[in-house]
N, C-alpha and C positions, 0 to 999 in steps of 0.2 A: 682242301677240296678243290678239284681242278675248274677251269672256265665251263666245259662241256653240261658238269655237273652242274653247276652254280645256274647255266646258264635253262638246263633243261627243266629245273625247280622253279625256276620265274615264270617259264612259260606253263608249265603245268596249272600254278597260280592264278598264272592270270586268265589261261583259259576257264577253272574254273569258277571267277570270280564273275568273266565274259557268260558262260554258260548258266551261271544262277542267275543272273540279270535277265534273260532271254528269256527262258523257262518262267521268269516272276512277270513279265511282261507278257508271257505267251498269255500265264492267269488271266490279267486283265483283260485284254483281248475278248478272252474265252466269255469272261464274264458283261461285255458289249452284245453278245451273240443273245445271248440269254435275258437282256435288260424287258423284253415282252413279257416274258413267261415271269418275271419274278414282279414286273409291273401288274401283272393279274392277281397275284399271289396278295398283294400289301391292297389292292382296289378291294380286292373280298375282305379282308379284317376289317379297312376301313366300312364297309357293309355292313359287318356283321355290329361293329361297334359297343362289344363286349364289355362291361365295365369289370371291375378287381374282383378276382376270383368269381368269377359268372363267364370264364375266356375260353367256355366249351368249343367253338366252333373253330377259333383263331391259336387255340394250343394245337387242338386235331389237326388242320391244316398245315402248319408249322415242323407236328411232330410226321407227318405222313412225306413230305418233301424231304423232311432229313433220313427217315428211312428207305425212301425208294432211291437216295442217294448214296445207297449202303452201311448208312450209320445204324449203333445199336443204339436203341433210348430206352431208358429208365423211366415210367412215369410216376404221379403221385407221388413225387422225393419232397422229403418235410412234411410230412403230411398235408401236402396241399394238391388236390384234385388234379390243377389245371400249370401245376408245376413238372418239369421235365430236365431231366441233362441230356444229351444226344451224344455219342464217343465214336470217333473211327482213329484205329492207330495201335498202338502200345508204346511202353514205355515214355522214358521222359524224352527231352520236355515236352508239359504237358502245356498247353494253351487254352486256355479259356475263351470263350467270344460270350459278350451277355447280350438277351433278346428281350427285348419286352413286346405286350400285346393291349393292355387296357386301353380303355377308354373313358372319358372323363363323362359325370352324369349334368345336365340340361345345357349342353352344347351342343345337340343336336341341329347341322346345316347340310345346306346342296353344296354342290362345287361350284358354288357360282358366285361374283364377284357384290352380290349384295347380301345383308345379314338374310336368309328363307331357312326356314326349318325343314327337314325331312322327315320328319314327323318320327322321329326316333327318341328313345330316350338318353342315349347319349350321342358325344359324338370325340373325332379323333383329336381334340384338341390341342394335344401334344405330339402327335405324331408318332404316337408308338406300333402305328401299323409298318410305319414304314423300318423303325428301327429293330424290330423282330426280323421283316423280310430280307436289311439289307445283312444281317448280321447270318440270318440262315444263308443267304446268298455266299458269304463270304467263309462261311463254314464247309458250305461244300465246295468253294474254289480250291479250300485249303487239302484238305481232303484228295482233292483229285492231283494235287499238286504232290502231296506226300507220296502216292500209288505212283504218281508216273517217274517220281526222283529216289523210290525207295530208301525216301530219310527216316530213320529213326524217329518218331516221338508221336505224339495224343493231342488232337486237337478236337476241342470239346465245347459245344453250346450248352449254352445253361438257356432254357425256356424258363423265363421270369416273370410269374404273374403281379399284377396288383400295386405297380409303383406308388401309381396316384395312390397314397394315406394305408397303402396296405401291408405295404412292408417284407414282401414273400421272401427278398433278397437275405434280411435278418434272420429267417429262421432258416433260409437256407446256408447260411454262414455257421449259424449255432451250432445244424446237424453237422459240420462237418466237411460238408462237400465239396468245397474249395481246397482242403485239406493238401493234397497231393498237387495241387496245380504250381504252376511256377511264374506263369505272368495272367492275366487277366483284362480282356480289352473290351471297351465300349465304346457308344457316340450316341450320339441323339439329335435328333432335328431340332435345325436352329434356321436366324432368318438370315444367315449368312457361311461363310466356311473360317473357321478358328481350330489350330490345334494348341493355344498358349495353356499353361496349366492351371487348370479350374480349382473351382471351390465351391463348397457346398456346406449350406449349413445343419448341424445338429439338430433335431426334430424330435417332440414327443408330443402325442394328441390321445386326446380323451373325449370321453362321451359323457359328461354330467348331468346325472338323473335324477329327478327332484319328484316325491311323493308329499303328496298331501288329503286334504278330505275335500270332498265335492261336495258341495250345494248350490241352492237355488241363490244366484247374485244377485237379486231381487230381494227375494222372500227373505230371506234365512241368510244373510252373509256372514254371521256372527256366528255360524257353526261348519262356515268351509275355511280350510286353509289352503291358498293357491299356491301350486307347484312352481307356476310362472311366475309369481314375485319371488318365490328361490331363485330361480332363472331370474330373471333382473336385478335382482338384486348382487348375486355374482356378480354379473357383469358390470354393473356399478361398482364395484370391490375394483374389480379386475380393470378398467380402464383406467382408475387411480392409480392402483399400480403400476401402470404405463409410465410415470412421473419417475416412478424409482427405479427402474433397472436400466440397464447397462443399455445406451442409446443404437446401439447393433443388433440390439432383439426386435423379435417382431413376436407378435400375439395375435391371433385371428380365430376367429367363432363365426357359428352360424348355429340358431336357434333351429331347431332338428324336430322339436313338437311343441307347441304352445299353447296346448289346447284346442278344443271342435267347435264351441259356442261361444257367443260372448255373456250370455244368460246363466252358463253353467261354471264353477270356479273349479279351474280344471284341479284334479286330483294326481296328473304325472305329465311332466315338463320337461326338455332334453335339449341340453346345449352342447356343439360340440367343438370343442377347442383343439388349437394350434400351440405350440410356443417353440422359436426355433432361437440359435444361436452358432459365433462361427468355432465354441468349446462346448461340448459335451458337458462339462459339469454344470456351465451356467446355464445350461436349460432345465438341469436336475433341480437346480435351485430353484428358479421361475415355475416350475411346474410344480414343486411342492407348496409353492407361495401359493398358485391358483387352486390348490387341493385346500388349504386355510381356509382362502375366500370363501370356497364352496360351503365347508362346515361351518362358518360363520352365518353366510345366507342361510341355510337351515336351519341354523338356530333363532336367528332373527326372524324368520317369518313363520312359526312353528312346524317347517315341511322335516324332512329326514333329504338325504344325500348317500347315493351310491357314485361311485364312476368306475367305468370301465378304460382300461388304460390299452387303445386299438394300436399305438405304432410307436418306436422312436427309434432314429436312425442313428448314426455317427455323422461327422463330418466327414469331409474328403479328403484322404493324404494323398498331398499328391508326390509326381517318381519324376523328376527332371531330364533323368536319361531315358526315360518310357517317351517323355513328351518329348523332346527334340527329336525323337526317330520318327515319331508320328506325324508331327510338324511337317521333317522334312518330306515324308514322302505322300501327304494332303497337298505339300508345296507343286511339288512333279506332276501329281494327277489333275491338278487345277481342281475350278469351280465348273460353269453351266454358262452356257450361252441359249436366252431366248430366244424362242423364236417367234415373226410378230404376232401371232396370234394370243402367245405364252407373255407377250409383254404388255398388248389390250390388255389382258386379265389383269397381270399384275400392275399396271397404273391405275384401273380401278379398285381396286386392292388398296395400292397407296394411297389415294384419294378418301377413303374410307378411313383411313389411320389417320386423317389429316396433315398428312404431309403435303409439300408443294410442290412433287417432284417424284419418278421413280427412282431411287439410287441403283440401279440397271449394277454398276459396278460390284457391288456387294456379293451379286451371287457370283460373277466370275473369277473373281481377286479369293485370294487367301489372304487374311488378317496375318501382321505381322505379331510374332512370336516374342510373347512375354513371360514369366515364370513367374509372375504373381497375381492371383485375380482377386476382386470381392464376389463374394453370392449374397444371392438374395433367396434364392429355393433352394430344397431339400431335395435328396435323392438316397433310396436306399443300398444304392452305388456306395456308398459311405464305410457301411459296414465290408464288405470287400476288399473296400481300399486298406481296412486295416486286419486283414488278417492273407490278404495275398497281394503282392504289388501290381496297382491297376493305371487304367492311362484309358482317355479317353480325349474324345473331339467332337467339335459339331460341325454340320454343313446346310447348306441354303436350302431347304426343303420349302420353306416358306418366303414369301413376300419380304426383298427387305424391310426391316423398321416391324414387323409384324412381332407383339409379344407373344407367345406360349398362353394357352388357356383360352384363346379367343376365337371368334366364329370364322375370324381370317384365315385362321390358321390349320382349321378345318378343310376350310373350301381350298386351297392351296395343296393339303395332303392330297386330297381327292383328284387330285390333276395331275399331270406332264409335270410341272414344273416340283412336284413334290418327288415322283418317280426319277427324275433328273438326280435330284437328289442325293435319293436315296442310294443310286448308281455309287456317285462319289462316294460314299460312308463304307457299300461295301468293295469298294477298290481298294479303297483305303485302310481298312481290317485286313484283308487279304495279304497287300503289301509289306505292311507292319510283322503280320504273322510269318509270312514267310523269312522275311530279315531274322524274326528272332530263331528259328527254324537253323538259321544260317550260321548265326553269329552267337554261341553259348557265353562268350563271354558281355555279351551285352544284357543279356539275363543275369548275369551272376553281378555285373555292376548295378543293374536295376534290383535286386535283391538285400545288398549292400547299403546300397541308400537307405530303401523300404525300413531297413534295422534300425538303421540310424535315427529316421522321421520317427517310429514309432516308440523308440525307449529302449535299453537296457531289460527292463523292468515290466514292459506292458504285457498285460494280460487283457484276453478281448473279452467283455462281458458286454450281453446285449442289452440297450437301456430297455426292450422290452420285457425284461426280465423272463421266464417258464413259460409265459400265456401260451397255449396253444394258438397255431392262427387265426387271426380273427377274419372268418372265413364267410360273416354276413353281415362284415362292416357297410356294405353298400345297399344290402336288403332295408 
């Protein structure tokens, strides 16, 4: 091959290696222009403050911006209402972005830097307004980026109801719908910006329901038998048990009905349990161990026992080569820089955590990149991860030092500093998708892993086994 040739090939290359960069920056850009409009979009969910499967107003929403974006959406996928896919493209590869919308029930706050209620009954505690918004956000970047480069492939949002304990992600795995995909991306708000490779523990939860006879707890006690000594008495069983499993478990209840009077001995009692682990089978365990407890408390206190078995997720596999691309390019887009008014807030914020200090650094820095993490919570990200290779990150949407579930974490979504955020999460989806867009062979080596992580051998069954969804877990 002569120099001319040799020579014309490089530059061809490089031009369009120079020209995807351009074009992938133009995205971002594009989506700076936009950061109001999608700021309104995630202020309204936070509003509307939807909890699992109740996310009529925050799916509509969601699902109306991806079609005035030209996308086509599928609603009601899995048999779940308030569930959606949205698709613009053809062919492969096919890219996933996942959305969530819940919101968590008696967290209800202002955006203001002290615990006030808004007299709602739930509120965004986790920040799933913003991770639906930035992910639609990031969907239609990608989208407009496919039209103007006429590449090849399918990039697709999955609208995901019901994280919090409700699991939509499971039965949307079950049906199928991931089926055809080839990579899969998400993020979630966090009180800082991290792409190192996460974890996530195994979950199953129940609703244990305890009948007995009513009387007068006065008059007549020697012809009621209470529901609620079923229920404690479980739980008596069950915090024993804490002595004997595997010290990486966690167990969590909250007593759901315990009766109306204290005169009357209630006749149906409802506890509702947790049990999480970082293996799928030792929850199977743990969970069957607490399913004993339960039949033993009914039999010890003459009540009967049902349970309804509402969620269980997988753990997280995680894709090394998914996270280092992600890593890298969270790394390029940076974090957030306050501004003072954004940093009043959040020193009183930190003040409120009881910290001594604001760590200001946190939102603007990227954590340095590890490839092994512990968890402590569930996500039904889990199941995904094991039936299509997924990768995911977080960013500062909240107050440094701020955990997940708290009224801080609320008043922060609700704000500037949560929409800052949210920005990074979806440049950052954008970025990634279009790389992989770019680079098929980084797909086929994230593919290759995934094989590898997951077994020879594995077959995905869901720990929730047939149930239909449980579609009035939060009623």
């Amino acid at each position: 091959m002569n120099t001319r040739i040799i020579a014309f090939l490089i530059f061809g290359l490089l031009y369009t290696s120079i020209h995807a960069q351009k074009t992938k920056q133009a995205v971002l850009t594009k989506l700076d222009t936009k950061a109001d409009a999608y700021g309104t979009i995630a202020q309204q969910i936070w509003d509307f403050a939807e909890m699992g499967y109740l996310e009529e107003k925050s799916s509509g929403l969601l699902q109306k911006t991806l079609k005035d974006a030209g996308f086509s959406v599928k609603t009601g996928v899995a048999d779940i209402p308030t569930a959606f896919v949205a698709e613009y493209g053809s062919g492969g590869p096919v890219i996933a972005i996942l959305g969530e919308f819940d919101a968590l029930p008696g967290l209800s706050q202002q955006a203001v830097p002290e615990k006030k209620s808004a007299g709602a009954e739930a509120g965004h505690a986790c920040g799933h307004h913003l991770f639906g918004t930035a992910s639609t956000a990031a969907a239609i970047a990608v989208k407009e980026w496919l039209a103007a480069t006429k590449k090849p492939g399918t990039i697709r949002f999955y609208g995901c109801p019901a994280e919090e304990g409700g699991g939509a992600k499971v039965y949307m795995a079950r049906e199928g719908l991931f089926a055809d995909v080839n990579i899969a991306l998400h993020w979630h708000p966090s009180s800082q910006n991290a792409a190192s490779a996460a974890a996530a523990l195994a979950n199953m939860s129940a609703k244990f329901r305890f009948h007995g006879i009513s009387a007068h707890a006065a008059g007549a006690p020697q012809l009621g038998r209470s529901a609620l000594d079923g229920v404690e008495a479980m739980n008596m069983m069950v915090n024993m048990m804490r002595e004997h499993i595997p010290q990486e478990a966690r167990i969590h209840y909250v007593i759901t009905d315990g009766g109306k009077a204290p005169n009357v001995v209630p006749d149906f009692a409802e506890v509702y349990y947790y049990a999480r682990h970082n293996a799928r089978d030792v929850v199977r365990d743990i969970f069957d161990r607490m399913v004993k407890a339960g039949e033993g408390a009914a039999l010890g206190t003459g009540t009967t026992m049902t349970y309804e078995l509402v969620n269980g997720v997988h753990e997280l596999l995680p894709n090394l080569v998914l996270q280092k691309l992600v890593h890298d390019n969270l790394s390029a887009i940076g974090g957030m820089t306050y501004t003072e008014e954004e940093k009043a807030f959040a020193e009183k914020i930190a003040l409120s955590l009881g910290q001594k200090g604001l760590n200001e650094a946190r939102a603007k820095e990227v954590q340095p990149y590890k490839e092994t993490a512990r968890a402590y919570g569930s996500t039904d990200v889990g199941d995904v991860s094991f039936v299509v290779p997924t990768v995911g990150f977080g960013t500062a949407t909240w107050v440094p030092g701020t955990p997940a579930h708290s009224w801080q974490a609320v008043a922060a979504g609700g704000t500037s500093i949560g929409k800052k955020g949210m920005l990074v999460a979806a440049k950052t989806l954008s970025a990634t998708a279009i790389d992989l867009f770019n680079n098929n062979k980084l797909i086929e080596e994230a593919r290759k892993e995934f094989h590898n992580r997951r077994g020879k051998d594995f077959v995905y069954k869901p720990l929730l086994g047939d149930r239909p969804p449980a579609l009035d877990y939060r009623k």
